[in-house]
C-alpha positions as CSV (number, residue, x, y, z in Angstrom):
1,X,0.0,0.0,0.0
2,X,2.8,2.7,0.6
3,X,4.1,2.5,-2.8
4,X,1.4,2.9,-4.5
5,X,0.4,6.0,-2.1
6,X,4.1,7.6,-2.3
7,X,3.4,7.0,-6.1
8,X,0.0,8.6,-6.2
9,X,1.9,11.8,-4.2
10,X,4.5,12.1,-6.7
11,X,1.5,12.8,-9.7
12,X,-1.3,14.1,-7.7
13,X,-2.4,17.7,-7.9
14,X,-5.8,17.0,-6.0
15,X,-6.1,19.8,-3.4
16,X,-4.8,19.1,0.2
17,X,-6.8,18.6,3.2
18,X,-5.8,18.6,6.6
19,X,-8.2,17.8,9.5
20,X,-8.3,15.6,12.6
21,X,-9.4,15.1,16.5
22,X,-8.3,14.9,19.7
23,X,-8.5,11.2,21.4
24,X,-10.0,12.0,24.8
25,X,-12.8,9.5,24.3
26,X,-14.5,7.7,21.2
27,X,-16.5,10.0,18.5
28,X,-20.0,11.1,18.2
29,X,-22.7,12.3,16.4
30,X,-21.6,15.6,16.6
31,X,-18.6,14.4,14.9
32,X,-20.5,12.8,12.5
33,X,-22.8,15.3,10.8
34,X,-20.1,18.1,11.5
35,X,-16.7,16.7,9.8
36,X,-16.9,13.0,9.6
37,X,-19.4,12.4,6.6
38,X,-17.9,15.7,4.6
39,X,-14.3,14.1,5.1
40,X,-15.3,10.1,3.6
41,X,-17.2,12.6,0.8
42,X,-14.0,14.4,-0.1
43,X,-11.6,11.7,0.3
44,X,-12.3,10.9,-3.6
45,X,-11.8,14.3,-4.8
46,X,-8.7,15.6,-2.3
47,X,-6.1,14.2,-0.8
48,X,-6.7,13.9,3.0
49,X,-4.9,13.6,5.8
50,X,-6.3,13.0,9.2
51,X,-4.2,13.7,12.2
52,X,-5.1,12.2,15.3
53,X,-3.9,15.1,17.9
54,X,-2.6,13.5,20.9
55,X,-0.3,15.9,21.6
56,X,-3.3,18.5,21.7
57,X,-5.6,16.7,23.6
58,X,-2.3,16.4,26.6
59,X,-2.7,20.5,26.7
60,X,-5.5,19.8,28.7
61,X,-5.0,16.0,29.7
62,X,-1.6,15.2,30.9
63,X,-3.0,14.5,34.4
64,X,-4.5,11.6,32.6
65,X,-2.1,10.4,29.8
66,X,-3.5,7.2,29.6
67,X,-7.2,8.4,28.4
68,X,-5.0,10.1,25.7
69,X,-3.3,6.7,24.7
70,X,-6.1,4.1,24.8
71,X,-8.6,7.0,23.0
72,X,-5.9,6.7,19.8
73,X,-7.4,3.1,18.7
74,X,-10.5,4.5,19.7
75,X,-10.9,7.4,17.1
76,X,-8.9,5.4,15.0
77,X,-11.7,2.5,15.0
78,X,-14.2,5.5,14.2
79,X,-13.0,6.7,11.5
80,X,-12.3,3.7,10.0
81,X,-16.4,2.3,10.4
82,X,-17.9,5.5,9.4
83,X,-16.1,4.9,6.0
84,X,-12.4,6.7,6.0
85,X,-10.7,4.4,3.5
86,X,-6.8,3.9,4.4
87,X,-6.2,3.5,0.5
88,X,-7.3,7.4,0.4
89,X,-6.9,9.0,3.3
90,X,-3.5,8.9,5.4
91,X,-4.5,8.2,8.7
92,X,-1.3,10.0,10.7
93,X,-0.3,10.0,15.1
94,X,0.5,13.7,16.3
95,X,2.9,12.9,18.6
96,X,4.7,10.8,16.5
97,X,5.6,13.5,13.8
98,X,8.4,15.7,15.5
99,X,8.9,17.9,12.9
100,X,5.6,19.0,14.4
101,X,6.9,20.3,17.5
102,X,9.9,21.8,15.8
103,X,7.3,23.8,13.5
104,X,5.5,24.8,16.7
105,X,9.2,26.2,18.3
106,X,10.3,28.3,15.5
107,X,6.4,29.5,14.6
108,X,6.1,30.6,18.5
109,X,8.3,33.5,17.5
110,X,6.4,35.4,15.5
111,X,3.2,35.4,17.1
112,X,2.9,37.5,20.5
113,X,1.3,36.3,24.0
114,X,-1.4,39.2,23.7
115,X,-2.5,37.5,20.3
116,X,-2.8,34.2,21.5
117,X,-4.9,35.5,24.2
118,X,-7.3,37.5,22.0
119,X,-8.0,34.4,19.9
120,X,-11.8,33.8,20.2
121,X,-11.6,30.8,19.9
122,X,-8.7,30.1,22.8
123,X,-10.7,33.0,25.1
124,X,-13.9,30.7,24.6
125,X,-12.2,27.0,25.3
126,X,-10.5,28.7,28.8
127,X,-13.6,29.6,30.1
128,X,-15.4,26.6,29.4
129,X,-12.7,25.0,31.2
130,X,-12.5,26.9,34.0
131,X,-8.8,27.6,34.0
132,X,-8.9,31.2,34.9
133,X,-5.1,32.2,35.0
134,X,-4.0,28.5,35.3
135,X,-3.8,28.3,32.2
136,X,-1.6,25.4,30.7
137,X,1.3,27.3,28.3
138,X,0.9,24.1,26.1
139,X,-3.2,25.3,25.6
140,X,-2.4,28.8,25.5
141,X,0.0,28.2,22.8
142,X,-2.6,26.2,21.1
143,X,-2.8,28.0,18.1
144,X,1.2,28.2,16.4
145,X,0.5,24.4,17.5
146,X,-2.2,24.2,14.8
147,X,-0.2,26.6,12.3
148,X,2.7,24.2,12.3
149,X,0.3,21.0,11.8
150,X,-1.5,22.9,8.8
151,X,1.1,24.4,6.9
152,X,3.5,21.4,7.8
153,X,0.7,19.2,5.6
154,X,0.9,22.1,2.9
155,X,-2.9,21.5,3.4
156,X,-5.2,24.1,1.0
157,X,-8.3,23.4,2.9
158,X,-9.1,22.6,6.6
159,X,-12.5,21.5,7.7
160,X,-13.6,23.1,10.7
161,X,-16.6,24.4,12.9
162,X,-17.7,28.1,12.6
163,X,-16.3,28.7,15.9
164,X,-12.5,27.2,15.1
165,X,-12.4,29.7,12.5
166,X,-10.0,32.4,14.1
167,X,-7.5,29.6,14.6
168,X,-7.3,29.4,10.6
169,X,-7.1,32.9,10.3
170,X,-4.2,33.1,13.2
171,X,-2.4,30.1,11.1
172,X,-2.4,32.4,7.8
173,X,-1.3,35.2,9.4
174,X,1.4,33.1,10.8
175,X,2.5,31.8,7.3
176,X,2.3,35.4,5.7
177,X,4.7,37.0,8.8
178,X,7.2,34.3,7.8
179,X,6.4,34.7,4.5
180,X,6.7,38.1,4.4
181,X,10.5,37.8,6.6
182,X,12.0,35.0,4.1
183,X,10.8,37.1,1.1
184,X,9.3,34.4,-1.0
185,X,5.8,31.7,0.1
186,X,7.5,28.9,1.9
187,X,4.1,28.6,3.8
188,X,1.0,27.7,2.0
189,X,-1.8,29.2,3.7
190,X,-5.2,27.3,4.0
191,X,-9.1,28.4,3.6
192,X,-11.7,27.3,6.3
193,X,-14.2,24.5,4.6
194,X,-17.6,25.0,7.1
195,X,-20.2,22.8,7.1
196,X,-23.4,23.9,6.8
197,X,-24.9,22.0,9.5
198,X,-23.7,24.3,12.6
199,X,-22.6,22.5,15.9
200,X,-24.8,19.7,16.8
201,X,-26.6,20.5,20.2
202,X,-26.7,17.5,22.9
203,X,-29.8,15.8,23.5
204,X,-30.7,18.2,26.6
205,X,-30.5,20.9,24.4
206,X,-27.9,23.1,26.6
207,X,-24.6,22.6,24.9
208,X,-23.1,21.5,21.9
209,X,-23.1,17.6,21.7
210,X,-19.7,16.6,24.0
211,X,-18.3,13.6,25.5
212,X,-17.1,15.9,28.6
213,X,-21.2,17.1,29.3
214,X,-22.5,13.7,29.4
215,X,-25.1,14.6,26.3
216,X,-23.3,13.1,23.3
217,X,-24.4,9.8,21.4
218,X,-21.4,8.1,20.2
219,X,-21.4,6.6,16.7
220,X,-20.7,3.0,18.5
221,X,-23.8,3.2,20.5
222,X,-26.2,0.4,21.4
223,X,-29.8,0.6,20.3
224,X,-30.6,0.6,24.3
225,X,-28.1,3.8,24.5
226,X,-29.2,5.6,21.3
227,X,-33.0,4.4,23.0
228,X,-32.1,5.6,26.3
229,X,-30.8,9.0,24.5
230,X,-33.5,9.6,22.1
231,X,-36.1,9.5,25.1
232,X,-34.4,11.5,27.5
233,X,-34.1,14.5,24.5
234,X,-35.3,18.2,25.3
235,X,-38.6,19.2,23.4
236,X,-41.1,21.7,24.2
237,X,-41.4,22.2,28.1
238,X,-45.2,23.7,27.5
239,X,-46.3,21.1,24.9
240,X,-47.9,19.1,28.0
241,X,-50.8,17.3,26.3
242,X,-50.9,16.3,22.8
243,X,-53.8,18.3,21.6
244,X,-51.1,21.5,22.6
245,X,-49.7,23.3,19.7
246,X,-46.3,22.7,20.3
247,X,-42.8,24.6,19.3
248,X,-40.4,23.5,16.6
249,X,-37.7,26.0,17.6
250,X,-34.9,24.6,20.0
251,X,-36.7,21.6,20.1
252,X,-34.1,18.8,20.5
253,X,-36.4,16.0,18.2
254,X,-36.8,18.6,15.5
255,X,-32.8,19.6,15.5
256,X,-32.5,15.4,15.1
257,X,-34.8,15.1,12.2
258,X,-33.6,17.8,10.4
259,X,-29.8,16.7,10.8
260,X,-30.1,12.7,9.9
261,X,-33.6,11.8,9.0
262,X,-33.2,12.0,4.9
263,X,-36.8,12.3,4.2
264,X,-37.3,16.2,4.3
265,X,-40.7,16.3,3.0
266,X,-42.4,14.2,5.7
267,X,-39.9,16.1,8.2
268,X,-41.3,19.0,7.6
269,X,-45.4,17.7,7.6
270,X,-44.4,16.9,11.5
271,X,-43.6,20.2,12.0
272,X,-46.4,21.8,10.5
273,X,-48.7,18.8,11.8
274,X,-46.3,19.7,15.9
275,X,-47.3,23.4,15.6
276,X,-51.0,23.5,15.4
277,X,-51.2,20.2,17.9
278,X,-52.4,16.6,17.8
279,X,-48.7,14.9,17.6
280,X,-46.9,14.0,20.7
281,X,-43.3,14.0,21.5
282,X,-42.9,10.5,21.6
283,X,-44.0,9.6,18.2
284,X,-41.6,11.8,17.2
285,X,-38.7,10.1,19.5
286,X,-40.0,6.8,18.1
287,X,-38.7,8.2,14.5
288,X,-35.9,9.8,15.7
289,X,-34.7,6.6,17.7
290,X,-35.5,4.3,14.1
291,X,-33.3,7.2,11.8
292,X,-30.3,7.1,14.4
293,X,-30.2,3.0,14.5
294,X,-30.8,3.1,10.8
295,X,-27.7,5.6,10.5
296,X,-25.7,3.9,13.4
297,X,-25.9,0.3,13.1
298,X,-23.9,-0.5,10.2
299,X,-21.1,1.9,11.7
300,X,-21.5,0.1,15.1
301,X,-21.4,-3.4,13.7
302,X,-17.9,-2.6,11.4
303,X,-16.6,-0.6,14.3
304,X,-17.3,-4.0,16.5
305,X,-15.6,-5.9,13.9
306,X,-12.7,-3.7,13.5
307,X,-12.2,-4.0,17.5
308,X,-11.6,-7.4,16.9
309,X,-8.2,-6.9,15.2
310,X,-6.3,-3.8,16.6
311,X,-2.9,-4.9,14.9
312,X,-4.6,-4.0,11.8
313,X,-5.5,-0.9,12.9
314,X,-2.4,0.2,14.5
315,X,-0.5,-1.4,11.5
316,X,-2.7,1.3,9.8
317,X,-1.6,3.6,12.0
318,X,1.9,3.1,11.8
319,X,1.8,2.9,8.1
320,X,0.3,6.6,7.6
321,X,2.6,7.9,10.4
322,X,5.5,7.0,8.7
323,X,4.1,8.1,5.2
324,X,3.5,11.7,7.3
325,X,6.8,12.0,9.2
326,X,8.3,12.2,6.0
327,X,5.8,14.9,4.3
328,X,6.3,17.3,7.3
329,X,10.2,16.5,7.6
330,X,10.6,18.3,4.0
331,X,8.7,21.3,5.7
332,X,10.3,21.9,7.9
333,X,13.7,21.4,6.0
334,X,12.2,23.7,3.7
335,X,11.5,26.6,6.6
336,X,15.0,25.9,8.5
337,X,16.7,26.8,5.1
338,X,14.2,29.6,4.3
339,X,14.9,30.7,7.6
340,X,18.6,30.8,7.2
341,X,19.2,28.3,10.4
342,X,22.7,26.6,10.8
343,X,23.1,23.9,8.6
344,X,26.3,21.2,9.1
345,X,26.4,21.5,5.8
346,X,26.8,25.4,4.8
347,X,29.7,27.7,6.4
């Protein structure tokens, strides 16, 4: 398989893609409607990389390395049953590429402290966290982090969520400052892909879906979890009887339907049908419950089959690591020379 990828490389002009996830616990439906189907989608038209960011995710995890380490396989195994195809997309370990922790080094100065603290993006993750002025450097530094991984990958587009778009932005500005120093475009810069379903609330309806809130489905669910779920989803709190008129807006069911159940026109007769009353919420978690294990089923049973064979996966693994290592190797070679660093070989 790596010949015929390096070979592929060599000839292919398809646009670049970078994108990834940190491993602090398996994906979820979130994941799913907001990067994960988009990414099997364009793995025929670009060529993808998918970076599994365990280095990231110890910013805010090195109390517990071990959920970072056994959450690898664990993304890993999700990708792979959703539909990522190894003979497409190179599959690549964070912590394994150190040229991306040189990158980071060198691209730390030229962007100041007071920038990385008016990211909106970094301002919004510290509060959710409650860090106040703890704040780890590694997570502060968070966003020359991401500079180095995109422009090490040379990547033209990088999928992310409306609210991870200042950390693009910071990355170009980045790549034009060095740019702009060296004279000539050793760093690519990138464009934002958005999808055009916004962040996917949790079933209570309070917070996007997350694995740290305890309101996420995850794509390997049982039908007694993705039941369990379904049932326990926020609708309308004054929508008591079913003879009520009832509210489509910010109701959890509604957000579902229109998200993952593919058949618009009926989807949009229950709203109609919701509104002026005589439908009840669970008749409408019923459907939801059937579209999820329709959607989810066939990604839970390759995921469980997948599981059975880790030394694939982590052959898989190592196999798009290596492939990486040397992609981000020749940038930074080309931004040490561009640079003007000390070479052994130059006087």
């Amino acid at each position: 398989m790596t010949a015929v990828m390096t070979a592929n490389t060599q000839t292919n002009k398809r646009p670049v893609i970078l994108t990834g996830d940190r491993p602090t616990g398996p994906l979820h439906l979130g994941h799913y409607i907001g990067s994960l189907k988009t990414r099997v989608q364009l793995q025929d038209t670009h060529e993808q990389y998918l970076l599994l960011a365990d280095t990231q995710a110890m910013t805010d995890n090195a109390h517990d390395p071990d959920k970072v380490r056994r959450n690898v396989l664990e993304v890993a195994l999700d990708y792979l049953a959703v539909g990522i195809d190894p003979s497409k997309t190179t599959i690549t370990v964070q912590s394994y590429l150190p040229a991306l922790a040189e990158l980071t080094l060198m691209y730390l100065n030229f962007v100041t402290v007071s920038r990385l603290e008016r990211n909106p993006t970094i301002k919004e993750e510290i509060q959710a966290r409650g860090f106040g002025r703890d704040i780890p450097a590694g997570f502060m530094c968070y966003p020359a982090a991401q500079a180095a991984d995109i422009t090490a990958f040379k990547a033209d587009i990088v999928p992310v969520g409306e609210d991870q778009a200042p950390l693009i932005e910071q990355t170009n500005e980045i790549a034009r400052r060095i740019n702009h120093q060296v004279g000539r475009d050793v760093l690519k810069e990138c464009q934002a892909l958005i999808p055009k379903f916004g962040r996917l609330p949790g079933v209570d309806g309070k917070a996007k879906m997350s694995k740290s809130q305890g309101n996420a489905i995850a794509l390997g669910a049982s039908p007694e979890q993705i039941k369990a779920a379904v049932h326990s989803m926020y609708t309308d709190p004054d929508h008591l009887k079913v003879s009520d008129p009832g509210k489509v807006e910010g109701n959890m069911v509604f957000t579902y339907l229109d998200a993952f159940d593919p058949n618009t026109e009926e989807v949009e007769e229950l709203k109609a049908h919701y509104r002026r009353g005589g439908l009840g919420d669970m008749v409408l978690k019923r459907r939801v419950e059937s579209v999820l294990n329709e959607l989810l089923g066939p990604i839970r049973e390759r995921r469980e089959q997948l599981a059975k064979d880790p030394d694939y996966v982590f052959d898989l693994l190592r196999e798009g690591t290596n492939r990486a290592r040397a992609i981000t190797q020749q940038t930074l070679d080309e931004v040490r020379e561009a640079l003007g660093m000390f070479s052994f070989g130059s006087r």
